[in-house]
N, CA and C of each residue as an Amber inpcrd file, in Angstrom:
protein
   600
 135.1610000 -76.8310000 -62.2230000 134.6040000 -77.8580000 -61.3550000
 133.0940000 -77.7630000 -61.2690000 132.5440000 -76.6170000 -61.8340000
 130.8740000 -76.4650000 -61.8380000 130.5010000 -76.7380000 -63.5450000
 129.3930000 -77.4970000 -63.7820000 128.1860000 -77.2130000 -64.5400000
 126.7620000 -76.8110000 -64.1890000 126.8300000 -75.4570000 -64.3760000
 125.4330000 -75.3970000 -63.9180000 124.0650000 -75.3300000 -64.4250000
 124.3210000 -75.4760000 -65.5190000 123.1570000 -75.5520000 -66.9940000
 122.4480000 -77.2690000 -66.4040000 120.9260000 -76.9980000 -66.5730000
 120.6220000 -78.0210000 -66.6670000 120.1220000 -78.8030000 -67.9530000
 120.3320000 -78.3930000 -69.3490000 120.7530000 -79.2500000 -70.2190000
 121.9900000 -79.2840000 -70.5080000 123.1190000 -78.4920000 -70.8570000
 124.0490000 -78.9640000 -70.8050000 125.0650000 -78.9570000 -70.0380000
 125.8440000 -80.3610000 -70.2360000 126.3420000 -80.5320000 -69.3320000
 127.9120000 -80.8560000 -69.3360000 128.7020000 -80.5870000 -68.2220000
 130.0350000 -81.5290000 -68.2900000 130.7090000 -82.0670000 -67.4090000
 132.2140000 -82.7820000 -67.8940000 132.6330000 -83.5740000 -66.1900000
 134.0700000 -83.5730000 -66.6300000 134.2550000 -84.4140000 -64.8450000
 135.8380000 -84.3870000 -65.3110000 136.7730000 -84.8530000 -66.1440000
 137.7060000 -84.8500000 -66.7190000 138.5740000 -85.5650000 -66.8660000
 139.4330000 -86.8690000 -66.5330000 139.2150000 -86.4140000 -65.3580000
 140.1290000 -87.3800000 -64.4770000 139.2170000 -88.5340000 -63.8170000
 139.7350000 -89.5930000 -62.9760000 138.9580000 -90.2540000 -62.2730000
 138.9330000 -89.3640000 -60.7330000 137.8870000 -88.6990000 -61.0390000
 137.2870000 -88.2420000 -59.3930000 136.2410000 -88.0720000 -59.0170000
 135.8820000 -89.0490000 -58.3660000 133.9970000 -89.3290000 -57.4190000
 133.4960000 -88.4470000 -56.8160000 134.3890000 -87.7230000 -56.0990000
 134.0690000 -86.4230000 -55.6000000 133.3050000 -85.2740000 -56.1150000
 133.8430000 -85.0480000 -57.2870000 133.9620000 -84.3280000 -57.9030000
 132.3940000 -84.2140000 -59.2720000 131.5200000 -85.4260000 -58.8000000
 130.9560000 -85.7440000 -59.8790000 129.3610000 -85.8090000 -59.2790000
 128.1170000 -84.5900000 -59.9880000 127.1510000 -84.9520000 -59.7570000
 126.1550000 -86.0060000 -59.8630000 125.0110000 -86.1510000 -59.6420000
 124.2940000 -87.5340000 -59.7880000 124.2140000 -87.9310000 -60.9920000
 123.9980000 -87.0600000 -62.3720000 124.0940000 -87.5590000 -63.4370000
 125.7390000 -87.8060000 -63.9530000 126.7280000 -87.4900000 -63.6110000
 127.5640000 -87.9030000 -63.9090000 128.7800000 -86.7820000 -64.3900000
 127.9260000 -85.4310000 -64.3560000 128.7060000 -84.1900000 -64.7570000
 129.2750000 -83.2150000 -63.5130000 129.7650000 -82.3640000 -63.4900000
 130.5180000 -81.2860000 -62.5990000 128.6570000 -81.4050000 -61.3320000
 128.9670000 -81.0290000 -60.1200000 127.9370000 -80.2990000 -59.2340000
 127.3160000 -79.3880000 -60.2250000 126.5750000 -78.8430000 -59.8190000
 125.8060000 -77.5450000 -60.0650000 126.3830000 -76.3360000 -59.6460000
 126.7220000 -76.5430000 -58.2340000 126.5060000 -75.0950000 -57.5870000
 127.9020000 -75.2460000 -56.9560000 128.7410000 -74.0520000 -56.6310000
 130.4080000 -74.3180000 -55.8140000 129.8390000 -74.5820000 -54.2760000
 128.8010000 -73.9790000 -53.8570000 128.6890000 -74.9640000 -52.3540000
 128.4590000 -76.0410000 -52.4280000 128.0410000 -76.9560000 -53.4720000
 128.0370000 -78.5120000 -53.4960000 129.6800000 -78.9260000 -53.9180000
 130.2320000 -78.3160000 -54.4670000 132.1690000 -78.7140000 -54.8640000
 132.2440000 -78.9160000 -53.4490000 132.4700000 -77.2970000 -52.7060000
 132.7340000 -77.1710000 -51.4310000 132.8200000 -78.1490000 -49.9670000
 131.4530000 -78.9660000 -50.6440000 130.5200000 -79.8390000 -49.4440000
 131.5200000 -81.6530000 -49.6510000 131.8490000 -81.9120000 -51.1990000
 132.3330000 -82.5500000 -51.1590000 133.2630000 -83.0140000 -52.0010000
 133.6800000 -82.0880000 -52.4510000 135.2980000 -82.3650000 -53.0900000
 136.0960000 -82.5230000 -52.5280000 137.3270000 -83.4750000 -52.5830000
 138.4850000 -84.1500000 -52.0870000 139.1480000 -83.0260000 -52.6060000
 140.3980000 -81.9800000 -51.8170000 141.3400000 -81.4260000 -52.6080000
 142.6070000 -81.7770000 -53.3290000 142.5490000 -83.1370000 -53.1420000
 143.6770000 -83.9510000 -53.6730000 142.8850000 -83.9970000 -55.4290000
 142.0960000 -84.3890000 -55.3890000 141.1700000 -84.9590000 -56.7530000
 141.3210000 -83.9600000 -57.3310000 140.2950000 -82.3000000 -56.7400000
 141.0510000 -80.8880000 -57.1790000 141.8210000 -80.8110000 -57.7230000
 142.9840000 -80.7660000 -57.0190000 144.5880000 -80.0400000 -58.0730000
 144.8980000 -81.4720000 -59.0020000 144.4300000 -82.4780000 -59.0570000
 144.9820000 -83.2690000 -60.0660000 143.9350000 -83.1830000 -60.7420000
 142.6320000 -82.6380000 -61.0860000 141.9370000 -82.3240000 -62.2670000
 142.5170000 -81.1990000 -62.4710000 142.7080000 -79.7110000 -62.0540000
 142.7080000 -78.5990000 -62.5250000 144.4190000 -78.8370000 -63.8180000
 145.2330000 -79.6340000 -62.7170000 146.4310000 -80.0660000 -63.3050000
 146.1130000 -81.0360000 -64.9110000 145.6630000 -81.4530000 -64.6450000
 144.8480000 -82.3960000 -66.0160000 144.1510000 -81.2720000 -67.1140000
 143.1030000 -80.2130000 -66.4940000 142.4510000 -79.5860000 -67.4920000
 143.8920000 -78.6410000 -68.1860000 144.8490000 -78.4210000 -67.3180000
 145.8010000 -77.5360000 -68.1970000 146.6490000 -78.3460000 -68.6900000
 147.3040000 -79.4480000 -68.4330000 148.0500000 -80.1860000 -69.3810000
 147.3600000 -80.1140000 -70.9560000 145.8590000 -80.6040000 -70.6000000
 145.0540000 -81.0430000 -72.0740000 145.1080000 -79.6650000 -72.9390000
 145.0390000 -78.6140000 -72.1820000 144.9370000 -77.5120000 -72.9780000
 146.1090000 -77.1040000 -73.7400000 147.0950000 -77.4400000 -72.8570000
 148.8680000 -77.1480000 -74.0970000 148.4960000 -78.1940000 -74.6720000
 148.1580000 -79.8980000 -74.6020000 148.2510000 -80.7690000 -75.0010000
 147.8530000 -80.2700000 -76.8790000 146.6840000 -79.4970000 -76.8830000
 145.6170000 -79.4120000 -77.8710000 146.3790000 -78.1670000 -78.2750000
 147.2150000 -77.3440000 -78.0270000 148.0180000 -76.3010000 -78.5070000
 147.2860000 -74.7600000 -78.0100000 146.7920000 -74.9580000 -76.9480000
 146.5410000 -73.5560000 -76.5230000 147.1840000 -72.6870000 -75.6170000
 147.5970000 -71.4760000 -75.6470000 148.6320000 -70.6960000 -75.3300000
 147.9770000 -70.2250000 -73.7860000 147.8440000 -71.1670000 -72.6410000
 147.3550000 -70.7330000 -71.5140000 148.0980000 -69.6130000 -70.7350000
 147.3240000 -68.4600000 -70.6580000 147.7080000 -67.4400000 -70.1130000
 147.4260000 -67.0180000 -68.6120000 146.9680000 -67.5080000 -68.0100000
 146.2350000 -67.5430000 -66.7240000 145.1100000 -68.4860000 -66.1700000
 144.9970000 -68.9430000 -65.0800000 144.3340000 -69.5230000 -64.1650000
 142.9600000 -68.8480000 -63.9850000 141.9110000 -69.7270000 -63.8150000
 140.5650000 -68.5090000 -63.7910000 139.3310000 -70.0740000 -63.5830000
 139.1360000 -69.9190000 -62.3860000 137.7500000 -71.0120000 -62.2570000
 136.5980000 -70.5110000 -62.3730000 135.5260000 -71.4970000 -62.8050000
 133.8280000 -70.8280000 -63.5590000 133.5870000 -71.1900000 -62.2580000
 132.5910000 -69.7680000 -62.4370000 131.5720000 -70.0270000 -61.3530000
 132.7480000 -68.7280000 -60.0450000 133.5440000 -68.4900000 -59.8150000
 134.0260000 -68.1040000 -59.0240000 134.3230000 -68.9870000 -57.9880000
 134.4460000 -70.2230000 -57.8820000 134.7920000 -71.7920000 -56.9760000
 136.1560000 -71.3410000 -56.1440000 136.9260000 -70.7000000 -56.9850000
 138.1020000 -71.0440000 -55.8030000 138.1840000 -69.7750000 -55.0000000
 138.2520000 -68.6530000 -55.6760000 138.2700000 -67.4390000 -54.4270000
 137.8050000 -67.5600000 -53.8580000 136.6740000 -67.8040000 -53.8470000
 135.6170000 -67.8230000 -52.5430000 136.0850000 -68.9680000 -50.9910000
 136.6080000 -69.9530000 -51.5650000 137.5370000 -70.8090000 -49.9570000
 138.2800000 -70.7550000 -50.3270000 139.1670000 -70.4030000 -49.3250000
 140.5150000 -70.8450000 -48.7190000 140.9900000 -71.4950000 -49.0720000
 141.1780000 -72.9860000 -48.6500000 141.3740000 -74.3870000 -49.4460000
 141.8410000 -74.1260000 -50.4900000 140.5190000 -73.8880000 -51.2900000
 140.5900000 -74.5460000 -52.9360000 141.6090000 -73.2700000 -53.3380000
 141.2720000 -71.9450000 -53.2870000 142.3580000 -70.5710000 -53.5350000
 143.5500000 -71.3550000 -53.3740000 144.4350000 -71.7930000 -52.4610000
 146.1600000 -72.5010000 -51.8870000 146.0320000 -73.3010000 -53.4420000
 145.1970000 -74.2820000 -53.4520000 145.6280000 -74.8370000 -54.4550000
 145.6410000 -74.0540000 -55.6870000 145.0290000 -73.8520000 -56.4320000
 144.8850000 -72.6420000 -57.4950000 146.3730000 -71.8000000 -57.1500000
 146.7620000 -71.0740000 -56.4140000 147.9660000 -70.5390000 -55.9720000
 149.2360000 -71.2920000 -56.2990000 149.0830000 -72.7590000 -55.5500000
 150.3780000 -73.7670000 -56.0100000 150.4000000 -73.9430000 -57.4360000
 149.3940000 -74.4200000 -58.1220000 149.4150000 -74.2850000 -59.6300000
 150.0700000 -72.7580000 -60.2640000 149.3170000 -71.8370000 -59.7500000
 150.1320000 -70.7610000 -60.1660000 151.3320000 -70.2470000 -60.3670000
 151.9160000 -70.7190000 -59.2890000 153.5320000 -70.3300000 -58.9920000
 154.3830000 -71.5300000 -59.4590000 153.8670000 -72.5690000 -59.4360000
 154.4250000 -73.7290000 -60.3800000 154.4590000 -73.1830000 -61.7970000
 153.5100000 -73.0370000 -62.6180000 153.4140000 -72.9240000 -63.6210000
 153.5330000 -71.0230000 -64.0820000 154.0160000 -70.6830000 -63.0510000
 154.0700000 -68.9510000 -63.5850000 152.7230000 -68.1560000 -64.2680000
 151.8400000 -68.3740000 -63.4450000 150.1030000 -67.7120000 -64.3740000
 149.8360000 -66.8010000 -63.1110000 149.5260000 -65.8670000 -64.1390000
 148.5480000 -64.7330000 -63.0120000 147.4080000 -65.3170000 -62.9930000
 146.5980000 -65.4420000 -62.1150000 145.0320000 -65.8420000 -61.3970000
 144.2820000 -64.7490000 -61.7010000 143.2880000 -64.8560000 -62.6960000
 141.9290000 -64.0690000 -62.6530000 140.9200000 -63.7380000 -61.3060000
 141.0620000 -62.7930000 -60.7570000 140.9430000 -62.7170000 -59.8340000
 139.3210000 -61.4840000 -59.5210000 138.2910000 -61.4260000 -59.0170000
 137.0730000 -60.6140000 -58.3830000 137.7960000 -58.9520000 -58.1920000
 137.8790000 -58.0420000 -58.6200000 138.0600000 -56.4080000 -58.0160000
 138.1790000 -56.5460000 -56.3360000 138.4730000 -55.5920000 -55.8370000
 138.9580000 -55.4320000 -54.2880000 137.6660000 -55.6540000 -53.8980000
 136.8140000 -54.9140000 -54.3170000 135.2240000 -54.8470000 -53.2920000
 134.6190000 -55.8190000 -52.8820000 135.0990000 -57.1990000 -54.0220000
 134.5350000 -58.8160000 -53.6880000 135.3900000 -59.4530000 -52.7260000
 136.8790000 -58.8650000 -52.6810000 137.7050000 -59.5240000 -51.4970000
 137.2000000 -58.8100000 -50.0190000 136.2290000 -57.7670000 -50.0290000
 136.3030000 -57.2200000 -48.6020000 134.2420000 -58.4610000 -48.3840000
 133.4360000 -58.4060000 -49.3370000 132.2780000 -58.7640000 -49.3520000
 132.5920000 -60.6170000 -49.3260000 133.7750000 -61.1340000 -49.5160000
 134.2900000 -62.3490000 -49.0890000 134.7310000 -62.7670000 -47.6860000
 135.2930000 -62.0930000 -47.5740000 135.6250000 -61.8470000 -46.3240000
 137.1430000 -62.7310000 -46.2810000 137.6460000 -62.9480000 -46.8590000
 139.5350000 -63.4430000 -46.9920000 140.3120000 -62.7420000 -47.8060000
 141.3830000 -62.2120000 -47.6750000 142.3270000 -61.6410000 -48.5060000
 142.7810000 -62.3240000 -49.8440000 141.9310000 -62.5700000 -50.3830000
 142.0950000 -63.0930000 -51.7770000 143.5300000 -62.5500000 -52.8160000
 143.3590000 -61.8760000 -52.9930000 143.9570000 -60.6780000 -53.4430000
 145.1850000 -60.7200000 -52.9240000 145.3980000 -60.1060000 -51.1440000
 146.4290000 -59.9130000 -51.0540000 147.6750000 -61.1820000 -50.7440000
 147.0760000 -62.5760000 -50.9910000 147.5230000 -63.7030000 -50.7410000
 148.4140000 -63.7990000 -51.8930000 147.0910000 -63.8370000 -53.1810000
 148.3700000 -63.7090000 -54.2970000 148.9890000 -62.8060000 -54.9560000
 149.3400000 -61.7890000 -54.3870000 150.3660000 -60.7680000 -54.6020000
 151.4700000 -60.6830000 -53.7180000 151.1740000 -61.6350000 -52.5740000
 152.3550000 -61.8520000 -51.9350000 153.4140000 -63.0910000 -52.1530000
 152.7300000 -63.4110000 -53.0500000 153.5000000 -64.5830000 -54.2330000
 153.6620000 -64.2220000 -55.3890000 154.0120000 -63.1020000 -55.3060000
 154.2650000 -62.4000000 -56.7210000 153.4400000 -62.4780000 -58.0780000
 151.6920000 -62.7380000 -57.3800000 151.3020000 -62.6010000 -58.5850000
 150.4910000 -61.3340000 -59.3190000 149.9720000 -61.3220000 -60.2940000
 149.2490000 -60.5650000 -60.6210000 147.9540000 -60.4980000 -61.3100000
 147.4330000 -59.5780000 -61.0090000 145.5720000 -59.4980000 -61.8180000
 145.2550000 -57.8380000 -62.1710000 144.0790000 -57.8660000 -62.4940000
 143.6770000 -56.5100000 -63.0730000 143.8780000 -55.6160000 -61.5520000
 143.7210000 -54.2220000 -61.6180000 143.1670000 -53.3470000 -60.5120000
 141.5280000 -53.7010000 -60.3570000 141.1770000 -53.5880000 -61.3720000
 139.9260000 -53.3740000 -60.5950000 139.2760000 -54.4850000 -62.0160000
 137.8580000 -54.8060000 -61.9580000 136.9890000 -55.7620000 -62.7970000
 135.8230000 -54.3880000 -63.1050000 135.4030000 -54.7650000 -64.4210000
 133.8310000 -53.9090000 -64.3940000 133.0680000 -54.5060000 -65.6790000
 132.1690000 -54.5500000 -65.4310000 130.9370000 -55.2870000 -66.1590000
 131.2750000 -54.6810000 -67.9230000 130.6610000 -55.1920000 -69.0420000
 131.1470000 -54.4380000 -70.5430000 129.6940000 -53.7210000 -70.0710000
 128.7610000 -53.8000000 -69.4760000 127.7300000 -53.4800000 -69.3750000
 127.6480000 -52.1020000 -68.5870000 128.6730000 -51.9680000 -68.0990000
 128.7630000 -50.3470000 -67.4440000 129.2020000 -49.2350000 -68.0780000
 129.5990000 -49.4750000 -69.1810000 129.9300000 -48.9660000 -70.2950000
 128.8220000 -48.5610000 -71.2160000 128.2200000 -47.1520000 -71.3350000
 126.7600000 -46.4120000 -71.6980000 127.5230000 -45.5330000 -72.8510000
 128.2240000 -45.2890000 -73.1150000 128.6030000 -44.5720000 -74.4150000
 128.5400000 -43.0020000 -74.3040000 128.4880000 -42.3750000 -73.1250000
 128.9280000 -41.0240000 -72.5470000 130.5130000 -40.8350000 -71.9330000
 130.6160000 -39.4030000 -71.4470000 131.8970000 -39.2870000 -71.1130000
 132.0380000 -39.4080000 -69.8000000 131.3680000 -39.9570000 -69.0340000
 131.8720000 -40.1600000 -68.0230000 131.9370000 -41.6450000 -67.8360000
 132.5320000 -42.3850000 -68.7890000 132.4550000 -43.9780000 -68.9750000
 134.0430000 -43.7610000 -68.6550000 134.4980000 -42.5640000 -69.0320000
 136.4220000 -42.4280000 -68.8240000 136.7400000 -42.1390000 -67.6010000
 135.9790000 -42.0950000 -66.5560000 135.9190000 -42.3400000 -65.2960000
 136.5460000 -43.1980000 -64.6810000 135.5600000 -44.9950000 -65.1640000
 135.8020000 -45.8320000 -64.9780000 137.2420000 -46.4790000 -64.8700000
 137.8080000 -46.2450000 -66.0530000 139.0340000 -46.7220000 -66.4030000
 140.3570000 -45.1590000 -65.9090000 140.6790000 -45.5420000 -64.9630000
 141.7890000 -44.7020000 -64.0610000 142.8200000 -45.2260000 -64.9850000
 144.1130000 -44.7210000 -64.6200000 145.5030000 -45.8450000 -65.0700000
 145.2640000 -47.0180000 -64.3130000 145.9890000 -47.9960000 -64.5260000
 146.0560000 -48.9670000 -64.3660000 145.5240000 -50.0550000 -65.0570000
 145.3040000 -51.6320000 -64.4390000 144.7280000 -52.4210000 -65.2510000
 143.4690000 -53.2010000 -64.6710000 142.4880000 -52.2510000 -66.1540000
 141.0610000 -52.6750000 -65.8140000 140.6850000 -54.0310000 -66.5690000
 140.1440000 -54.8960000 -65.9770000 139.6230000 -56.2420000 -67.0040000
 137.7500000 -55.6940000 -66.9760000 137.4990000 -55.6480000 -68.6750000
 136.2670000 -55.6160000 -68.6340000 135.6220000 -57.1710000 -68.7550000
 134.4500000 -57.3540000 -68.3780000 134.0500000 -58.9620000 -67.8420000
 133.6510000 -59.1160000 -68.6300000 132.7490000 -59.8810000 -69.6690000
 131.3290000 -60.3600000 -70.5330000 131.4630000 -61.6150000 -70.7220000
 130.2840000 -61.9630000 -71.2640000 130.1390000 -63.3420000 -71.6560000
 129.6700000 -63.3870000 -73.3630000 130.4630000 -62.6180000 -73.9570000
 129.6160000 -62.5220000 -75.3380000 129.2180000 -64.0970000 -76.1670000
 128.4340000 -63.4040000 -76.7740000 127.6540000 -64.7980000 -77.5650000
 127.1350000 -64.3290000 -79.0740000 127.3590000 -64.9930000 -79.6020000
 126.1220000 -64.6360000 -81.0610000 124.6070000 -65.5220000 -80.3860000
 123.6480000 -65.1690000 -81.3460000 122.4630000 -65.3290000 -80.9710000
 122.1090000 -66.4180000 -81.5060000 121.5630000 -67.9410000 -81.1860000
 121.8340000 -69.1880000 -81.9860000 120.7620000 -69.9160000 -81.0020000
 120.5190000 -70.9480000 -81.4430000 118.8090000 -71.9070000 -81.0330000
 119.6490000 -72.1320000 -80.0560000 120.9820000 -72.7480000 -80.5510000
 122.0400000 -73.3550000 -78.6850000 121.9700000 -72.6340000 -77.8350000
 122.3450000 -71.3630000 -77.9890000 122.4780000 -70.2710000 -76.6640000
 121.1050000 -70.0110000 -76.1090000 120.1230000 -70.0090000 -76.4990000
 118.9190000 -69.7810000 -76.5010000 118.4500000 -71.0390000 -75.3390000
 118.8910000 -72.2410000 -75.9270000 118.4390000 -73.2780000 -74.9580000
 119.6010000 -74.1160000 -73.6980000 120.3940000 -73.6920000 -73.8790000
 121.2380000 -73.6720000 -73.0210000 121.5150000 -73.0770000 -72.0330000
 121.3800000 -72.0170000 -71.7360000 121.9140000 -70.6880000 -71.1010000
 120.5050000 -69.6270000 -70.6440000 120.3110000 -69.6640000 -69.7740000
 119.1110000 -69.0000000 -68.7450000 119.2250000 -67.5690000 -69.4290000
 121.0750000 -66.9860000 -69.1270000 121.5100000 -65.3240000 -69.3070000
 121.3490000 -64.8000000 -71.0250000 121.1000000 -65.8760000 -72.0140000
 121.1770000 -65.7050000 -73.4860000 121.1790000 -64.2990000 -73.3790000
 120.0700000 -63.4390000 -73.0610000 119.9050000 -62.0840000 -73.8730000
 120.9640000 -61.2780000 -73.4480000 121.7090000 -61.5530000 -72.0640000
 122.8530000 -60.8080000 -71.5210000 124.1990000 -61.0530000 -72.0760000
 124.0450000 -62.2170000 -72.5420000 124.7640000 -62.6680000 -73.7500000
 125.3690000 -61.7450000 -74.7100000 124.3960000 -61.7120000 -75.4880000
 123.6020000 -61.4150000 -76.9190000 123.9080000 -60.0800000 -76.4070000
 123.5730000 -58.9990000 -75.5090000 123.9710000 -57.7320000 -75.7130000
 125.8230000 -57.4450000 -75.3160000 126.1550000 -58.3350000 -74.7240000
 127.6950000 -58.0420000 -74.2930000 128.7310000 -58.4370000 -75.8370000
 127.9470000 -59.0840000 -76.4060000 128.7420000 -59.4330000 -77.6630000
 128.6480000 -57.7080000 -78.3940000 127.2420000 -57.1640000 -78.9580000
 127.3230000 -55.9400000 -79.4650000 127.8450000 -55.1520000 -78.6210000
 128.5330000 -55.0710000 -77.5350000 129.0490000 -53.9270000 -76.8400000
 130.4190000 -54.3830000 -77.1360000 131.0070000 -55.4530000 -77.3830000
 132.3590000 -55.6690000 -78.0390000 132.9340000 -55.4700000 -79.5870000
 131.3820000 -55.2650000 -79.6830000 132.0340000 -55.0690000 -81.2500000
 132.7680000 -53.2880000 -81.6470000 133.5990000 -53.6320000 -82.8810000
 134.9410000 -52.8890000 -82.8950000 134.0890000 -51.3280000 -83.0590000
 132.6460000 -51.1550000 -83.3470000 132.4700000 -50.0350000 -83.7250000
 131.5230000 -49.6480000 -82.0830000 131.5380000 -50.4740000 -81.1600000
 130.2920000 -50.4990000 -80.1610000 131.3310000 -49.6520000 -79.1150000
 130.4000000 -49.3920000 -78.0160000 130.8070000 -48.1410000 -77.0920000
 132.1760000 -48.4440000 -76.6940000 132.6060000 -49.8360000 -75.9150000
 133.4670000 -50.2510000 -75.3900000 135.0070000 -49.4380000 -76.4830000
 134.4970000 -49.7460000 -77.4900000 135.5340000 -49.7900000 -78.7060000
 135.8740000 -48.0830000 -78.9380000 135.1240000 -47.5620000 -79.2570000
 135.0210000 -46.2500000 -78.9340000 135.7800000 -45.1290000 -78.4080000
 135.0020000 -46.0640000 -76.8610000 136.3840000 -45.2440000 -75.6420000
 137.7900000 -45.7510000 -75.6200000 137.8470000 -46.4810000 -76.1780000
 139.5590000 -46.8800000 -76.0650000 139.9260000 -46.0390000 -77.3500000
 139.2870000 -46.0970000 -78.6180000 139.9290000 -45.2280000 -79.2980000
 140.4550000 -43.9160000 -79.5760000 139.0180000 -43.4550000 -78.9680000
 138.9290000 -42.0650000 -78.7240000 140.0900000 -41.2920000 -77.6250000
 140.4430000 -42.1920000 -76.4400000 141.4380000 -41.9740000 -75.3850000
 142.5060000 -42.6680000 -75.3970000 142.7810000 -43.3740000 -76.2680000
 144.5820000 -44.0940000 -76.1860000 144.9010000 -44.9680000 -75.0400000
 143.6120000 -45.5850000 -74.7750000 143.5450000 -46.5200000 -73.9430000
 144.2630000 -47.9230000 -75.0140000 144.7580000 -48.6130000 -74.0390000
 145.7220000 -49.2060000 -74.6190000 145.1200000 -51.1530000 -74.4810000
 144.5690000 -51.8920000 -75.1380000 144.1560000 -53.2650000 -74.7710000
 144.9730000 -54.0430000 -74.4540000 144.9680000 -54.9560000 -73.6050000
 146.1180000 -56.3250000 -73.2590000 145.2150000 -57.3070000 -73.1450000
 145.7050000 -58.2990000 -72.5900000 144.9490000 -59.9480000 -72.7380000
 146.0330000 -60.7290000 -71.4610000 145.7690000 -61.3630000 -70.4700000
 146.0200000 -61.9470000 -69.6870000 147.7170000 -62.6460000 -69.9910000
 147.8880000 -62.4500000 -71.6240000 149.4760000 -62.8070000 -71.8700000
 150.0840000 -62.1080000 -71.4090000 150.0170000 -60.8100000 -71.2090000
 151.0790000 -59.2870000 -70.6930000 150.9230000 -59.4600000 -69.6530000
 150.0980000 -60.1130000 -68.7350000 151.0750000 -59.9890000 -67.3760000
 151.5600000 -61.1080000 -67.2280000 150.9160000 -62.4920000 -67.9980000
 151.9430000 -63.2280000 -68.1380000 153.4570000 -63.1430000 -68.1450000
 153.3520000 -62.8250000 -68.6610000 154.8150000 -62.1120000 -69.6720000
 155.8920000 -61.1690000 -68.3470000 154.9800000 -60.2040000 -67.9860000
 155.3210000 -59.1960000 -66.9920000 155.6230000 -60.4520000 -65.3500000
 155.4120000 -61.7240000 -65.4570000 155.0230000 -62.4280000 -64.2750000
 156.4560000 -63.3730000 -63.9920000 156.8010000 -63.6820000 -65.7050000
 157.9450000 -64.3060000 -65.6060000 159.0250000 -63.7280000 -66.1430000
């Protein structure tokens, strides 16, 4: 429901006024969604962006809004939730420390609907290539975050974060630190399908 790039840009799908900044693309910012999005318009775009996505043959594995838009209210979270449990998706969800610095039980709302998300979130960027990076990762399930990118005139002029980019991509690569510690420790990778999977 956000674009926040000010060259590029995008919008909805659907017919919703609400939902649509002055030039004609997503708000900018989730306190402008917040200020005036209809939640009816909401769940029948979010419902629209995932139809189109099986439509086009993609294997949707979970629920996950840019920008962080729905955890953050109430409101919009229920809906995101009803989609969820309709459609059986675990919700990408902020680590515990953002549900206490939110101030709503994010978290424990949708686990009381049987859903599921990582234990905890951590940057690819916290990851320094020493041994106490095996710290980080306890048992359980850690989602590491990034935004990788290759380095290209687009990303460059598009995107404010490019260089944060540009280094989270080399920290993914198969020989870069991230890669490393999983090999080195029998850390084991998944992808938002396994708890899919584990959900239904």
């Amino acid at each position: 429901m956000n674009a926040e790039h000010e060259l590029y840009r995008w919008g909805p799908i659907t017919h919703a006024p609400f939902l649509l900044d002055g030039d004609g693309g997503f708000p900018r910012t989730v306190e402008d969604v917040w200020e005036h999005a209809d939640l009816d318009e909401v769940r029948h775009e979010w419902r629209a962006q995932i139809d189109r996505s099986i439509l086009w043959g993609f294997d949707v594995t979970h629920l996950d809004a840019h920008l962080g838009g729905v955890e953050l209210n109430p409101e919009f979270f229920d809906v995101c939730l009803e989609l969820a449990d309709e459609l059986r998706l675990p919700v990408r969800l902020p680590g515990p420390e953002e549900e206490r610095r939110v101030g709503f039980p994010f978290r424990e709302l949708a686990f009381d609907r049987d859903g599921l998300a990582s234990d905890r979130v951590l940057p690819i960027s916290a990851f320094t290539g020493d041994a106490s990076d095996l710290d980080l990762v306890p048992p359980g399930v850690t989602e590491v975050r990034g935004a990788p990118a290759l380095d290209t005139p687009e990303l460059r002029a598009s995107a404010v974060d490019w260089q944060a980019r540009i280094t989270d991509a080399t920290l993914l690569e198969t020989r870069g630190t991230l890669g490393r510690l999983v090999e080195t420790n029998g850390l084991v990778t998944i992808g938002y399908g396994s708890l899919r999977q584990l959900m239904r």
